[in-house]
C-alpha positions in Angstrom: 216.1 241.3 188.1 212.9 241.2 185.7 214.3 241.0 181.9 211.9 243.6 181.2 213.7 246.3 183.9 217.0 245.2 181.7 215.3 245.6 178.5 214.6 249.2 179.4 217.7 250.3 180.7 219.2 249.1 177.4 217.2 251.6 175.6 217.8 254.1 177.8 221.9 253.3 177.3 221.5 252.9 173.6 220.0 256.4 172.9 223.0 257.9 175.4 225.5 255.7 173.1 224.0 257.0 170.1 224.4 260.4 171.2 227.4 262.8 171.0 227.4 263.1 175.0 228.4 259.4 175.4 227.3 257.5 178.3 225.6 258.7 181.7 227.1 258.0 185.1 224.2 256.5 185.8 224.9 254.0 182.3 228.3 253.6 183.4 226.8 252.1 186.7 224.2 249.9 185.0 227.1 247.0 184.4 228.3 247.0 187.7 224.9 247.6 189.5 223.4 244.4 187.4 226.4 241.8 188.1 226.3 243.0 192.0 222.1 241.7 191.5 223.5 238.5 190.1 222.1 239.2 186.5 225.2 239.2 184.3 223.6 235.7 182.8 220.6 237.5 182.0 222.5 240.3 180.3 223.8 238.1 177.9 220.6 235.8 177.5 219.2 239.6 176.2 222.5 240.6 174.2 221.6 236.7 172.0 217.8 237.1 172.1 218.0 240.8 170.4 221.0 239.3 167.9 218.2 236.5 167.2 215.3 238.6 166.5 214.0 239.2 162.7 215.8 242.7 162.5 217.9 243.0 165.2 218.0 246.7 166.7 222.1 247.7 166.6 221.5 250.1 169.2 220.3 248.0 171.7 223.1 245.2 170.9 225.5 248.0 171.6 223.8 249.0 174.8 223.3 245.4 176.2 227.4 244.9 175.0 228.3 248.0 177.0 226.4 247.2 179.9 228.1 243.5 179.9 231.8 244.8 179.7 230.8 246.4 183.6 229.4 243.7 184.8 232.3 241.6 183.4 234.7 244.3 185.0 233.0 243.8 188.1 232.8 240.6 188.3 236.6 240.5 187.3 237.5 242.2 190.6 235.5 240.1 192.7 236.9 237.0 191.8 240.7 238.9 192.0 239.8 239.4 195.8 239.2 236.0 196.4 234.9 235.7 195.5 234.5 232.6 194.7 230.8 232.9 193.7 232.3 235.7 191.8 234.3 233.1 189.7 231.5 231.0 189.2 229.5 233.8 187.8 232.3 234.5 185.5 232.1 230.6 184.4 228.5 230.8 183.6 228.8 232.9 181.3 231.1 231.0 179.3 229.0 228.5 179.5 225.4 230.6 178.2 227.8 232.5 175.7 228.4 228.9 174.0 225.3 227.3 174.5 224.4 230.0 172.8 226.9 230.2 170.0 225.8 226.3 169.4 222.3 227.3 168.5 223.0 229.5 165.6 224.6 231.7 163.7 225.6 235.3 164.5 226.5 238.6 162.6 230.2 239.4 163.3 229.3 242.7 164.1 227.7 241.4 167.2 230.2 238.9 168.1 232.9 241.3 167.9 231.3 243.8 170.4 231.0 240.5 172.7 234.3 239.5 172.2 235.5 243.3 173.3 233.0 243.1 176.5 235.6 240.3 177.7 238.4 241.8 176.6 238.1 245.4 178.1 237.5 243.5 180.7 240.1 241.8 181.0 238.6 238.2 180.4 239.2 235.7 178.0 236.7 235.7 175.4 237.0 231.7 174.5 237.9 229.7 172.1 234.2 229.1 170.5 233.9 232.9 170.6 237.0 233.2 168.7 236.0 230.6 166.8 232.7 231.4 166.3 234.1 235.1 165.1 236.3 233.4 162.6 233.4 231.7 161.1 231.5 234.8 160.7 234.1 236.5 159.2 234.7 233.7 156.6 231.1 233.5 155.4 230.8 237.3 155.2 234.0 237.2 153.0 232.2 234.1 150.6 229.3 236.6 150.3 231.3 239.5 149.4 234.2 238.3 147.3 236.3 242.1 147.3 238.1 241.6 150.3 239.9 244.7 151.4 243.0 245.7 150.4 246.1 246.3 151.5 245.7 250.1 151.1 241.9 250.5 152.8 243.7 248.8 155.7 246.5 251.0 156.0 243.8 253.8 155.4 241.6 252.2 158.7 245.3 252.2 160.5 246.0 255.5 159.6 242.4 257.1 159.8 242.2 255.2 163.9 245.8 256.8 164.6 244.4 260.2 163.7 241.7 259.9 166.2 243.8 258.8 168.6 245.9 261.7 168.4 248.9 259.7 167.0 249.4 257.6 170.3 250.8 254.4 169.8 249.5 253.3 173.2 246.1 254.5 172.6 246.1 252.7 169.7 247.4 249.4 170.6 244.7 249.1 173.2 242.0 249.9 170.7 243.3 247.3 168.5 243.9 244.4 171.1 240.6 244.3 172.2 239.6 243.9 168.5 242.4 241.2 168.4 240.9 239.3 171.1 238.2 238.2 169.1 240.3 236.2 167.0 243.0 233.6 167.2 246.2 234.2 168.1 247.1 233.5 164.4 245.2 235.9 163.4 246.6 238.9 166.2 250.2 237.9 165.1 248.6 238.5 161.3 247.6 241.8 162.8 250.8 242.8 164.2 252.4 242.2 160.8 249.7 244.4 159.3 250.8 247.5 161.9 254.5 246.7 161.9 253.8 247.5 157.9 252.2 250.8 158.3 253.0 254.3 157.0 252.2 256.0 160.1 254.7 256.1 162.3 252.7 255.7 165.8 250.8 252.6 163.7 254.3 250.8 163.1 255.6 251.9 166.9 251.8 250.9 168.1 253.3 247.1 166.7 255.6 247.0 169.4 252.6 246.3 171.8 252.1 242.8 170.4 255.5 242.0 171.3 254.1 241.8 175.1 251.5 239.6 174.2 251.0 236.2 176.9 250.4 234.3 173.7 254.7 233.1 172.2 253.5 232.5 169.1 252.2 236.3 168.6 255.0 237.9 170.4 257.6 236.1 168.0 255.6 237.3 165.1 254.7 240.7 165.7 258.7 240.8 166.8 259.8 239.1 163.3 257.5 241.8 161.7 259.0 244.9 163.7 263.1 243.5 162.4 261.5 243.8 158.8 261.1 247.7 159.2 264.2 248.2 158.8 264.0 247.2 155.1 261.6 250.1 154.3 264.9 252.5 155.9 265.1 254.7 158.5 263.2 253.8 161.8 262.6 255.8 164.7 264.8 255.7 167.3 261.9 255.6 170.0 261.4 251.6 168.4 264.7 250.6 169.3 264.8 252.2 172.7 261.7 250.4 173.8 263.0 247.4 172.7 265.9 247.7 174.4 263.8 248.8 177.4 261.2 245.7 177.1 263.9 243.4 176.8 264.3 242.0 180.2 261.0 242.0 181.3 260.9 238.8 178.7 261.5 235.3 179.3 264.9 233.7 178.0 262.8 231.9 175.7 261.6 235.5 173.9 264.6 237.5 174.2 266.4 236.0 171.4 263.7 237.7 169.2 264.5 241.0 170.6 267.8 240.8 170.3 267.7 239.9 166.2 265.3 243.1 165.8 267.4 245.4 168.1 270.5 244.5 165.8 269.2 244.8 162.4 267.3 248.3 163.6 269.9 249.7 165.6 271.9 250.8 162.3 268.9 251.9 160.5 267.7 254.1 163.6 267.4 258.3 162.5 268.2 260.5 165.1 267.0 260.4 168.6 264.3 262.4 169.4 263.6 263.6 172.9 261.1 262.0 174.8 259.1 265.2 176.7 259.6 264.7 180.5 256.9 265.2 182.8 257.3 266.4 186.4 256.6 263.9 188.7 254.3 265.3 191.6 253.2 262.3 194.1 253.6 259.0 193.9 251.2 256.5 195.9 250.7 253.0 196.8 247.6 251.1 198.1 248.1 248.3 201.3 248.1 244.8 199.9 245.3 243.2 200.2 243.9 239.3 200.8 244.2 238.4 197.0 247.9 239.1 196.9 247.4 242.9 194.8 248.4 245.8 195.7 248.4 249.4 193.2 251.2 251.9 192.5 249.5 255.4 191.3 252.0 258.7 190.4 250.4 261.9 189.9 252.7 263.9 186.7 252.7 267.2 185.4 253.3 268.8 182.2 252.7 272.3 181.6 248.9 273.0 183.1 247.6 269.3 182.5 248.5 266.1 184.8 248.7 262.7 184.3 247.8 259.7 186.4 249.6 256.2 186.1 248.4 253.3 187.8 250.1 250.2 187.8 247.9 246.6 189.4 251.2 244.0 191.0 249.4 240.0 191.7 251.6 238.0 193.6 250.9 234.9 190.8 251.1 237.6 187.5 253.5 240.5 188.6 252.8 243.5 186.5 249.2 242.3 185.5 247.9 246.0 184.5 249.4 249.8 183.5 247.9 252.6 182.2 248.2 256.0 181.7 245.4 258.9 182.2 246.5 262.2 180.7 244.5 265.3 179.8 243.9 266.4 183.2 242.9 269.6 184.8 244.3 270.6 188.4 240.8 270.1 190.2 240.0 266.5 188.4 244.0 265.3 189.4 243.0 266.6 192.6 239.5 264.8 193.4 240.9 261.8 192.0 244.0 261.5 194.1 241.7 262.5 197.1 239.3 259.4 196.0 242.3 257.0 196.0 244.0 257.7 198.9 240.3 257.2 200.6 239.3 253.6 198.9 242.6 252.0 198.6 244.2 252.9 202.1 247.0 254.6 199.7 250.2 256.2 201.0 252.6 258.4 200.3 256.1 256.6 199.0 259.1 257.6 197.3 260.0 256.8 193.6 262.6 254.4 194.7 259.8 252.2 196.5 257.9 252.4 193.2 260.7 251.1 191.6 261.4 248.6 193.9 258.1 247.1 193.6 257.9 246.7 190.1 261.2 245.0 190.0 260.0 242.7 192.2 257.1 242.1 190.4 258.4 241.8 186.6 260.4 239.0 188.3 257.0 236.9 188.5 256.3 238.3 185.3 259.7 236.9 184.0 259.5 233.3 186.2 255.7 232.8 185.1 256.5 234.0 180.9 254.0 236.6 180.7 255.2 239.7 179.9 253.5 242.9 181.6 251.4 245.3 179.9 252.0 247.2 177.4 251.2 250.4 179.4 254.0 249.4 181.6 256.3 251.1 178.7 254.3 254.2 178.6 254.6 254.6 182.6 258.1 254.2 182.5 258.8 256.6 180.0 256.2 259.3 181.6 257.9 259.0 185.0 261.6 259.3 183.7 262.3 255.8 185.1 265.8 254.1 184.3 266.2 250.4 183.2 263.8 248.4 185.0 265.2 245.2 185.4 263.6 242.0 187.1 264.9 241.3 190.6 262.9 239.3 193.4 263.5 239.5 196.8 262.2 237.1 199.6 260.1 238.4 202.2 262.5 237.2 204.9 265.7 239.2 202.9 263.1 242.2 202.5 262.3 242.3 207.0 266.2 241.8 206.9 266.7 245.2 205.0 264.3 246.8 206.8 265.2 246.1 210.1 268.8 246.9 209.8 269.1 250.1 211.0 266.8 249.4 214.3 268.4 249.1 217.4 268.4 245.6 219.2 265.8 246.1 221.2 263.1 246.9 218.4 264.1 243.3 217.1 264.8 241.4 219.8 262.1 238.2 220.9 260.3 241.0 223.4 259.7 243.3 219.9 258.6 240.3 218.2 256.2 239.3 221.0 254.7 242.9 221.2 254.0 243.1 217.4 252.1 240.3 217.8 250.1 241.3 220.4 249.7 244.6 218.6 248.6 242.6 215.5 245.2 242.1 216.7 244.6 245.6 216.4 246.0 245.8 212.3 242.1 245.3 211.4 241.0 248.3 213.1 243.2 250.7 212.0 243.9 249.4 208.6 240.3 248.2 206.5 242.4 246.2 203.9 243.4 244.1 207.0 239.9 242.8 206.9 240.1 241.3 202.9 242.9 239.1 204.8 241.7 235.7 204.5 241.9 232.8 201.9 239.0 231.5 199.2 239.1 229.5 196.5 238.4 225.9 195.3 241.3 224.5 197.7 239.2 225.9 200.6 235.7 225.1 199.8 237.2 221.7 198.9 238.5 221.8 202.5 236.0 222.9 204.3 232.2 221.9 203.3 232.5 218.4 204.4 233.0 219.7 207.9 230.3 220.7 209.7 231.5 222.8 213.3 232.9 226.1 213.1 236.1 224.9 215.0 237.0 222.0 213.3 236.9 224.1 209.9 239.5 226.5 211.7 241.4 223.8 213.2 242.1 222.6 209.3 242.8 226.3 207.8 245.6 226.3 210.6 247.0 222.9 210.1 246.4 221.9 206.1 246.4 225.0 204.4 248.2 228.3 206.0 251.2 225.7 206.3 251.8 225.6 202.4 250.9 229.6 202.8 253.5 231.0 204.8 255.2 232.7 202.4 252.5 234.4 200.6 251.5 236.0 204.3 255.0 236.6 204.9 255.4 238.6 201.6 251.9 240.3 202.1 253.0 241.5 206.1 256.6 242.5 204.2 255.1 244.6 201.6 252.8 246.3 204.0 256.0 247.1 206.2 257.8 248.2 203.6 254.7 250.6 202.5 253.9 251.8 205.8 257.5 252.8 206.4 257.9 255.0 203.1 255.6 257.2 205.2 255.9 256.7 209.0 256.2 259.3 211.5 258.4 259.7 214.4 257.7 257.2 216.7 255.4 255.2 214.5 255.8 251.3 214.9 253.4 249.9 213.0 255.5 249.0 210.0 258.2 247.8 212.4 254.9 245.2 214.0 254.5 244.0 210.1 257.8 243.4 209.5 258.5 241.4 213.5 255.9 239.3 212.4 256.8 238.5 208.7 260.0 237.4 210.0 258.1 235.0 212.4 255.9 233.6 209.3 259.0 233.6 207.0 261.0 231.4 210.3 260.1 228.4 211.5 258.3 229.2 214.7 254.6 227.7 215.0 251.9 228.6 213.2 249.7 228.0 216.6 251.8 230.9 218.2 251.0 233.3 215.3 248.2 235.4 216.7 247.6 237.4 212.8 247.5 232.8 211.4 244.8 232.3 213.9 243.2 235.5 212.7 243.5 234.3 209.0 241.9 231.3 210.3 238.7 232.4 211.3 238.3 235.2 208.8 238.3 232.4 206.3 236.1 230.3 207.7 233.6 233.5 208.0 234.2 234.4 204.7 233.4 230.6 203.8 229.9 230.8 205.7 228.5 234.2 204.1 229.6 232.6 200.5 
């Protein structure tokens, strides 16, 4: 795309920014739109040339930063479902974002709205961004020796909580994608600063930090939470959540925890009631190729509704949770509708939900990285007891759900049909179709050969080998899912789970019609790269 068509959309974005409306959907598409052109490079070659100029125009670095977070989004997903150019993208701008970075110096201003870009969506900004940040910030403070005090930053803490209507949630996501600019010395500094606040939602806001991939923050901002206890009474919501968050931790973290829950739990003021919301539908998307697959419950309180989502990976767990609230009957309603229709969703219970996420926290819990913070807030809108981290094989989960069956909807003739039947998954279920692996390992494997069936013969025999289990889980899951909903005489989740007992077994790959089919879709998916 020509840099001048970029320029101008900037400006266009920029005035809508700068207004009190806030941005179009037609701005709010700009990101997306540009990294599906393959111009999320040129985005940021714009972002640095506008930061460089004489007098750079604010408004348009804000505009070209705003369009960059959607394209990062975008490009975020793509690579999630297995788009490897998708990954490269995301990898070249890394690498224009600290060429660039090496030929200059920047305002922090500007490097702080670049460092959010990645953050709010959900990509690492880098260490020479961090860096780079730091820098800034340091030669601003040689400039302008009075630094601010302890009381204008409780005054910014306090003044962002108030505009957040007191929600420590709310605010801990505001102030983690400031975070992510900086070190992790510097967030764990951060979470001090909050754990230290006289605002109430500030202090519980803290807690956020606690969840935080990076040890060294987590122990810090859980060092500075124990310490509130000094000041006197705490709420009792703080120790509650810790308790709560505790087992979603590694081993390694817990003993943290457990030194803040004691010296807080005497120093706790009465409980006070957390308000219950009523708990209206609760959904869950297919699984897809990528190993992800999204629970969504639909709340209400009074006239308004709520929607939480929760994102499960197969190699994270719980790797995203968030809460929507404020909604009117007619928006719950469209957006449901819209959900149902581009993730393939179904009806399940709240047991299945909870099911899931145990599962899932398990991964979090093997891999040490603790799930969102949002996971907390979801738990406590829904009502949910102690979640506590439990995995379960994908041959234990078929065992579980075949049970009940009578012999004959198990036996080898069963198991032979859902095969047979398998063919047919793609057409009735689209997600069926993202069913194929990408990645480095398979371009590694398959560019040096050059005929379509010796690149299938090698997905069969050198890679979906060391795979079974993740196609086992994925055919699991989806049997599990499709059951929460099935209708008399509907066998489709019994198919899924026949043949993710077969891939969990030991019987050939070779006579695994859905492996052949994973096969070629990955060689496909290799040749329109």
């Amino acid at each position: 795309m020509p840099r001048t068509a970029i320029t101008q959309l900037a400006k266009l974005i920029g005035q809508e920014l700068e207004s009190r409306i806030g941005p179009s959907e037609q701005a709010l598409a700009t990101g997306p739109l540009l990294a599906e052109a393959g111009a999320t490079t040129e985005i940021v070659e714009r972002l640095f040339a506008e930061a460089q100029r004489k007098r750079p125009n604010d408004r348009m670095i804000q505009a070209y930063a705003f369009i960059l977070e959607g394209a990062l989004e975008t490009l975020r997903l793509q690579a999630n479902g297995g788009d490897v150019s998708a990954e490269h993208e995301i990898a070249e701008v890394h690498n224009r974002v600290d060429h660039a970075l090496g030929q200059g110096d920047f305002a922090p201003e500007m490097l702080m709205l670049l460092a959010r870009a990645f953050a709010r969506a959900e990509l690492d900004p880098g260490r020479s961004l961090q860096e780079a940040m730091l820098s800034a910030m340091e030669a601003r403070s040689d400039l302008r020796p009075t630094a601010s005090t302890e009381e204008e930053i409780s005054d910014h803490f306090v003044e962002l909580a108030a505009e957040l209507d007191n929600d420590p949630f709310a605010i801990y996501a505001e102030l983690a994608s400031t975070a992510a600019a900086f070190p992790a010395g510097h967030q764990a500094s951060m979470a001090g600063a909050l754990s230290g606040s006289d605002n109430e939602a500030v202090r519980e806001a803290a807690l956020g930090f606690a969840l935080s991939p990076h040890p060294a923050v987590s122990s810090a901002a859980l060092v500075a939470i124990t310490q509130q206890g000094r000041a006197g009474l705490v709420s009792n919501r703080v120790v509650d959540r810790l308790v709560r968050m505790r087992p979603w931790l590694s081993e390694r973290r817990r003993t943290r925890i457990d030194t803040a829950v004691r010296a807080l739990r005497p120093k706790t003021a009465s409980p006070v009631p957390l308000t219950r919301w009523e708990i209206r539908s609760v959904l869950a998307s297919l699984c897809d190729g990528a190993g992800a697959q999204s629970l969504f419950a639909l709340t209400k309180r009074g006239r308004r509704f709520a929607l939480a989502s929760v994102l499960i990976k197969t190699e994270v767990g719980v790797a995203d949770a968030w809460v929507r609230e404020g909604m009117a009957k007619a928006e719950a309603d469209a957006l449901i509708a819209q959900i149902v229709a581009a993730a393939e969703a179904v009806e399940v219970s709240i047991a299945f939900l909870e099911r899931r996420l145990a599962d899932a926290l398990a991964i979090n819990v093997a891999c040490d990285r603790p799930p969102p913070f949002g996971l907390l807030q979801i738990a406590e809108t829904l009502g949910l007891g102690p979640l506590h981290p439990k995995s379960i094989s994908p041959l234990a989960m078929v065992e579980a759900l075949l049970a009940e069956l009578p012999p004959e909807r198990t036996s080898t003739a069963a198991a032979q049909s859902a095969h047979r039947a398998s063919a047919e998954w793609e057409q009735k279920y689209e997600t069926v179709a993202t069913w194929f692996e990408a990645g480095g390992a398979v371009e590694d494997l398959l560019r040096p050969l050059r005929t379509r069936k010796r690149q299938i013969e090698a997905v069969s025999t050198q890679l979906l080998p060391g795979r079974r289990t993740f196609w086992a889980e994925r055919c699991a899951w989806m049997a599990a899912t499709l059951k929460e909903e099935a209708d008399e005489g509907d066998n489709t989740w019994n198919e899924f789970a026949l043949v993710a007992r077969d891939l969990a077994g030991e019987s050939f790959l070779d006579g695994i019609p859905l492996a052949r089919r994973i096969a070629a879709a990955t060689v496909e998916a290799f040749e329109q790269r």
